[in-house]
VOZALUM-273455 format. One line per field, with one value per residue: x, y, z of N, C-alpha, C in turn. Coordinates in steps of 0.001 Angstrom, whole numbers, plus 524288, in hexadecimal, padded with zeros to 5 digits. Layout:
REM residues N
neast	X, ...
nnorth	Y, ...
nup	Z, ...
caeast	X, ...
canorth	Y, ...
caup	Z, ...
ceast	X, ...
cnorth	Y, ...
cup	Z, ...
//
This chain:
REM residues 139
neast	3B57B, 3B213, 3AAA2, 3A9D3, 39FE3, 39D99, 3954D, 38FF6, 381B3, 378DB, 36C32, 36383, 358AB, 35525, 34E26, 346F0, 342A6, 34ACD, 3536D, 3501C, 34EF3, 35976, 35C83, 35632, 3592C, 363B9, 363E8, 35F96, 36682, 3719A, 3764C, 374CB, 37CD2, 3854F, 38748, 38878, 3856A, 38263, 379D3, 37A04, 3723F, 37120, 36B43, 367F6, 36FE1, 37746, 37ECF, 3865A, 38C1F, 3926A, 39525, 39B3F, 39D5D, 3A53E, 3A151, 39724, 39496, 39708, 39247, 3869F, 38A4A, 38983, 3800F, 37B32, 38059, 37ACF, 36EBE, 36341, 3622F, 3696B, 373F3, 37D51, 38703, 391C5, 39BD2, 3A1E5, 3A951, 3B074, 3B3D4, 3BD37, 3B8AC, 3BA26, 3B558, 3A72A, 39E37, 3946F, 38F72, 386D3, 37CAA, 3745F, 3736E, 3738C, 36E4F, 37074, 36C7B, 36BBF, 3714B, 37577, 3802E, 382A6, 383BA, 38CAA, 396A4, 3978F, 399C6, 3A3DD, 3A946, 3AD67, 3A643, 39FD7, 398A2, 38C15, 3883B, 38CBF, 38AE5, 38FA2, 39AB2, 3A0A5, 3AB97, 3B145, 3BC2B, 3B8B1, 3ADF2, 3AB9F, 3B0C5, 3A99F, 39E97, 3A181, 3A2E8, 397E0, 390F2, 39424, 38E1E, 382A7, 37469, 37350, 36AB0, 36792, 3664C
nnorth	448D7, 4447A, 44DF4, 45170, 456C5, 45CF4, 46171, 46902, 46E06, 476C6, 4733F, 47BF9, 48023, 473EF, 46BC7, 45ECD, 45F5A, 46316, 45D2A, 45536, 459C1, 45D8B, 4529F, 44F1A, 45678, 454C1, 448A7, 44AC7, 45219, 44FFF, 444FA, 445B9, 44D52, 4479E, 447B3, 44292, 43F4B, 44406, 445A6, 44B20, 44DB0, 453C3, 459D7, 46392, 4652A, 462D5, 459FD, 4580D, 45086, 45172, 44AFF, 44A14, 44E76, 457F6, 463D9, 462CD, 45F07, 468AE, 46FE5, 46C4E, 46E6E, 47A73, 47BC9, 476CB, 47ED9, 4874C, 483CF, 4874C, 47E66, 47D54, 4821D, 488FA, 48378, 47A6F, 4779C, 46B7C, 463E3, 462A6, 45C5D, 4531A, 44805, 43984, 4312F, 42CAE, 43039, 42F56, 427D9, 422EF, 42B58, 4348F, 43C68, 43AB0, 43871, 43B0A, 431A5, 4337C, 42E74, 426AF, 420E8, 429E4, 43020, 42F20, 42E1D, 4379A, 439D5, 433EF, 43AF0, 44242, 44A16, 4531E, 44F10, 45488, 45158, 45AA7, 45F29, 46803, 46663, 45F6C, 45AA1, 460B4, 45990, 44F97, 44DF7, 4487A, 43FB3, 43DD1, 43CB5, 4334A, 42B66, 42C7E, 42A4E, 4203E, 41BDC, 415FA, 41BD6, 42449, 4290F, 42580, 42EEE
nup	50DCC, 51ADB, 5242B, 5311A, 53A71, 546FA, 550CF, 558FE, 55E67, 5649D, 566CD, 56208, 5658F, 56A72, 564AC, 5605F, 55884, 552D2, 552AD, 54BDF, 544AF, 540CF, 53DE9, 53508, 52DFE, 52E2F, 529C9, 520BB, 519D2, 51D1F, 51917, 50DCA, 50D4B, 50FEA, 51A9D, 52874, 5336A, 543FD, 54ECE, 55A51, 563F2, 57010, 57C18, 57751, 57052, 563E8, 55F73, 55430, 549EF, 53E12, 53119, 525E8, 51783, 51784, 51532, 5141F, 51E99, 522A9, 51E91, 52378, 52ED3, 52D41, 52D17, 534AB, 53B6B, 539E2, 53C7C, 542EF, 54B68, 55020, 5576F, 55FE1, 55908, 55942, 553CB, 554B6, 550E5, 5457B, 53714, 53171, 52E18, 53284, 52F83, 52DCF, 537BC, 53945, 531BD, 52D2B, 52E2C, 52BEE, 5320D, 54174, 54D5C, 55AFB, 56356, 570C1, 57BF7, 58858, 58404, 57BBA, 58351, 58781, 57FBE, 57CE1, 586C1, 58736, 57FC2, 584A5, 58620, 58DAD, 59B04, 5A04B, 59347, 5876E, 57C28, 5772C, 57AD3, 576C8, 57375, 568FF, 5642D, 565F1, 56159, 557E8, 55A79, 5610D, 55E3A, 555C7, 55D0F, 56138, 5586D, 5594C, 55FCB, 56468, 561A7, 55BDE, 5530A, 5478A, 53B59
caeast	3B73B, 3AEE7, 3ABF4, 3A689, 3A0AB, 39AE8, 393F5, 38B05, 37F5D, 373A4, 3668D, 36099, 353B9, 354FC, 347B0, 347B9, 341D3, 350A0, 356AE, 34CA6, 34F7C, 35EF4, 35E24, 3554E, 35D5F, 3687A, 36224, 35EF1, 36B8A, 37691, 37724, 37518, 3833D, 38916, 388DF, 385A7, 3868E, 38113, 37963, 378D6, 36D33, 37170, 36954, 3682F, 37480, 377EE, 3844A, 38754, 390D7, 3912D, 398D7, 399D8, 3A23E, 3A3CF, 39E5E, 391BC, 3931F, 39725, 38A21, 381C7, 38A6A, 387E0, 378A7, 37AE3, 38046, 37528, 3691E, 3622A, 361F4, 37081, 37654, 38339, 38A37, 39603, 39F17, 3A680, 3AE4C, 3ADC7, 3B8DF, 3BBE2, 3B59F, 3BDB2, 3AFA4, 3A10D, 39CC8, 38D9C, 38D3C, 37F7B, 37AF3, 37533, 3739A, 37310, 36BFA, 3725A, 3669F, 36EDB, 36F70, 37B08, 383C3, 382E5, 386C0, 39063, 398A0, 39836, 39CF7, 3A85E, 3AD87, 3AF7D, 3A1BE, 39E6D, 39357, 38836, 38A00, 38B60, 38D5C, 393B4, 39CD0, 3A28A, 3B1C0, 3B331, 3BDCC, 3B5E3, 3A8CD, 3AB5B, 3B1AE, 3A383, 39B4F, 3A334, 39FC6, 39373, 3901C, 394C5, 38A15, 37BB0, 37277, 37228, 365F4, 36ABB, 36311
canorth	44874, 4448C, 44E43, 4512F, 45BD6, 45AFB, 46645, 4684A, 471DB, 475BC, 473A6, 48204, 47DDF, 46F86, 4690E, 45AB2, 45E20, 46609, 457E0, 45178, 45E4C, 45D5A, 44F09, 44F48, 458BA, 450B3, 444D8, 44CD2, 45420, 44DD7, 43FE8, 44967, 45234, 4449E, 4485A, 43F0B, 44138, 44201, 449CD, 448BF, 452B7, 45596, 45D05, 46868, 46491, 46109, 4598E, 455E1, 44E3C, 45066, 4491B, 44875, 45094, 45DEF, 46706, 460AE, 4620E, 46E0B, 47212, 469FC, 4706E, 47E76, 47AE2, 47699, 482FE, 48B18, 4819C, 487C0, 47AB7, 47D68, 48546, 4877F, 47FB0, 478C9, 47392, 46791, 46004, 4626F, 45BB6, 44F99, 44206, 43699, 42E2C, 4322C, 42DC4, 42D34, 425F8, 421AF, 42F06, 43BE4, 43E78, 436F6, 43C35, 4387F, 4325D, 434CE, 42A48, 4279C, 42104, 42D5E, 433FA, 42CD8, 42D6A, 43CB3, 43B81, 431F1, 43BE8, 447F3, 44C9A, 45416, 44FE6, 4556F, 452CD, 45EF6, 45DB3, 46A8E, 46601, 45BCA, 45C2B, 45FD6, 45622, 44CDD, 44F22, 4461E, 43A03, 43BAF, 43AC0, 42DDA, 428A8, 42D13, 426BF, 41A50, 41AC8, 41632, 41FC2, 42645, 427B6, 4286B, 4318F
caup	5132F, 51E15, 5299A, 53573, 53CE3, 54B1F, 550B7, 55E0F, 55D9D, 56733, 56403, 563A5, 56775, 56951, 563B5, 5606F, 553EA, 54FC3, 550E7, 54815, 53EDC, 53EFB, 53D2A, 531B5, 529D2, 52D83, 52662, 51A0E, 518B2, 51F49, 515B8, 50984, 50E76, 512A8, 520A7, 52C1D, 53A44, 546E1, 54FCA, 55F6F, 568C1, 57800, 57E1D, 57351, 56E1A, 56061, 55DAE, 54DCB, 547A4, 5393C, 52FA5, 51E8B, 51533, 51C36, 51228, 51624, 52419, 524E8, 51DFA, 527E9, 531D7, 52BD0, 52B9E, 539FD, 53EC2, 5367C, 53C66, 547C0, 55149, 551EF, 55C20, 56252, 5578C, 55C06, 5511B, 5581C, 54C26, 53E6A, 5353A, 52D6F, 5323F, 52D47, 52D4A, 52FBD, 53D7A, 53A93, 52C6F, 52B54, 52F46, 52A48, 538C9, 5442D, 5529F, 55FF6, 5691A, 575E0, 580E8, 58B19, 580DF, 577EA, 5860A, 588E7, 57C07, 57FC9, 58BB7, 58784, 57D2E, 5876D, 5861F, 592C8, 59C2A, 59AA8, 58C13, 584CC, 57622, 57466, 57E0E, 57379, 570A1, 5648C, 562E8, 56811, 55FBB, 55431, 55C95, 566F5, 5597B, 5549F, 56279, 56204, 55515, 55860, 56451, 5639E, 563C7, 55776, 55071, 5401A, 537D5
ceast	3B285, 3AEF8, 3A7A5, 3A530, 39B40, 39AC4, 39043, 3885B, 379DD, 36F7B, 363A4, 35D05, 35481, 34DFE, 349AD, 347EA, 345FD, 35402, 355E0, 34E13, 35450, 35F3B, 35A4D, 356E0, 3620A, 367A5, 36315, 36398, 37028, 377DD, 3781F, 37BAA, 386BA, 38C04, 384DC, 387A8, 382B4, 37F38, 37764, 37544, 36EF5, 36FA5, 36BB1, 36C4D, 376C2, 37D5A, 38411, 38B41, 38E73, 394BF, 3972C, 39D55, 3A05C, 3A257, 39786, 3904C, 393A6, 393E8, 38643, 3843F, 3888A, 382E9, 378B2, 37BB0, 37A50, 3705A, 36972, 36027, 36509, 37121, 37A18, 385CB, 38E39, 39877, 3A362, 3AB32, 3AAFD, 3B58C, 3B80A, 3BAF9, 3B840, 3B858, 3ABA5, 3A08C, 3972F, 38B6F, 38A69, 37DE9, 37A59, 376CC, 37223, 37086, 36CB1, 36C84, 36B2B, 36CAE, 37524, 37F09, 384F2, 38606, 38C91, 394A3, 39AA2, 39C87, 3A2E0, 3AB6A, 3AC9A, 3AAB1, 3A097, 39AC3, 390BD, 38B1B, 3879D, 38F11, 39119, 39897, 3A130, 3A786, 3B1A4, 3B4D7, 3BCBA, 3AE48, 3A7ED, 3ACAF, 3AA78, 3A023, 39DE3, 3A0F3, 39A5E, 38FE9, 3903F, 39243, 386B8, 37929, 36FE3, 36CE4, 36759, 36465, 364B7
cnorth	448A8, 4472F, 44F98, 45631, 45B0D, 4605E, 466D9, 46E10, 471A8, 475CC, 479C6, 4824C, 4791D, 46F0C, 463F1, 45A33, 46052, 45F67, 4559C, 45288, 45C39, 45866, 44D1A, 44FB8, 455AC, 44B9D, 44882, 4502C, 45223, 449F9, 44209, 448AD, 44CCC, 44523, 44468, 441E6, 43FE5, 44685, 4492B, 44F5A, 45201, 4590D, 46434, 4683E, 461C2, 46010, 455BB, 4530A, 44E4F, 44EE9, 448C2, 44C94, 458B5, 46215, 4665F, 46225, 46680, 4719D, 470DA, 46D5F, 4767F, 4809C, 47BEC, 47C0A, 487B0, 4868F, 4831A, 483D2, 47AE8, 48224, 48536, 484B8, 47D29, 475A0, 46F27, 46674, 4604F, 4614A, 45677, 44A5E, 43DCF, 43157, 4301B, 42CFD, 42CBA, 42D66, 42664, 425ED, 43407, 43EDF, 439AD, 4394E, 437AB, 436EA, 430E7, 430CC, 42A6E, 424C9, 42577, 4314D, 432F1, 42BD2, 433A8, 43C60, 437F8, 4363B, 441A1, 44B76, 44E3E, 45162, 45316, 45662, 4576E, 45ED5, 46205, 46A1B, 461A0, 45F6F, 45C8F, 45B54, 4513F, 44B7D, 449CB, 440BC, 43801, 43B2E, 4368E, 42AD8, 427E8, 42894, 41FD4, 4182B, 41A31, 41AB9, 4236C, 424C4, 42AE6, 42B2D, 431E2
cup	516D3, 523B2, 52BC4, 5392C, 54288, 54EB0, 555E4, 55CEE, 561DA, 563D6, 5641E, 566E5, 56683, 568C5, 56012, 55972, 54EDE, 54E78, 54C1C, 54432, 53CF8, 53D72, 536FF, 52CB4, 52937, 528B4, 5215D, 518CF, 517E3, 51AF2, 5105A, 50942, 50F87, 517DB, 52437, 53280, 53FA9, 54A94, 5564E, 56171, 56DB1, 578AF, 57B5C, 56F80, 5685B, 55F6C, 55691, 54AF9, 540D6, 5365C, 528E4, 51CC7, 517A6, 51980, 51587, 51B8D, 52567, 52277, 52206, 52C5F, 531C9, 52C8B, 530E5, 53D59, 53DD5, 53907, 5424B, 54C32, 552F8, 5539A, 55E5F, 56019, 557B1, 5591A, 55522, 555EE, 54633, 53B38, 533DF, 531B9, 5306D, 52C65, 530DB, 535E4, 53D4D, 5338E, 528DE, 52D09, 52EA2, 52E61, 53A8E, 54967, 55805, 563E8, 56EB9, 57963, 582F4, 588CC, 57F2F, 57BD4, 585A6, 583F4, 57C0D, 58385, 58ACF, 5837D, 57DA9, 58826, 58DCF, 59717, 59EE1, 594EC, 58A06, 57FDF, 57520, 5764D, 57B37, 57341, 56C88, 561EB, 56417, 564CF, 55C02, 5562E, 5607C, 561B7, 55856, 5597F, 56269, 55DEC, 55567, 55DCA, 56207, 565E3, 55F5F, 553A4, 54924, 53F77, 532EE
//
């Protein structure tokens, strides 16, 4: 069974070179566990979409709460996926422009965008959206 778990977290200390880190490990882990996903930065802000058989994620999520870049963890949606939303991808990293806003702001997102500010029920439809925007840089 394929699922999904989508999660927002601050940066502790944001430093450029924590992205580089989390997206590294992602590569060398994630494809292993048969997890893919996706990973957007706002101003300190980490939002995640993770997706593969949920044993798996809910290790990477386990890791996630235990790794000191994560802060304030904020489970959104976790539960079954009926297909993966980011395929080709161990990880994927949002480069933000006013499409990427604007896909926000159409699905209830406040403005000023504030990730923890995401609907819940709303988390997993604004990632499908999101995905099927340019912008994305695969890893």
């Amino acid at each position: 069974m394929l699922y999904r778990l989508i999660y927002v977290s601050r940066a502790r200390a944001f430093r450029s070179d924590d992205v580089a880190s989390i997206l590294k490990q992602s590569r060398e882990n994630n494809a292993p566990a048969g997890v893919t996903g996706a990973l957007c930065l706002l101003d300190g802000v980490y939002m995640q979409y993770l997706e593969g058989p949920q044993a798996a994620v809910e290790r990477l999520y386990a890791r996630i709460l235990d790794d000191d870049r994560h802060q304030q963890v904020k489970l959104l949606d976790r539960g079954p996926a009926p297909a993966r939303v980011f395929t080709d991808w161990s990880m994927a990293l949002l480069d933000w422009d006013e499409r990427i806003r604007a896909v926000f702001l159409l699905h209830g997102m406040p403005h000023p965008l504030d990730l923890y500010a995401t609907p819940s029920d709303q988390a997993a439809a604004l990632f499908g959206a999101l995905a099927r925007t340019p912008g994305w840089v695969p890893l």
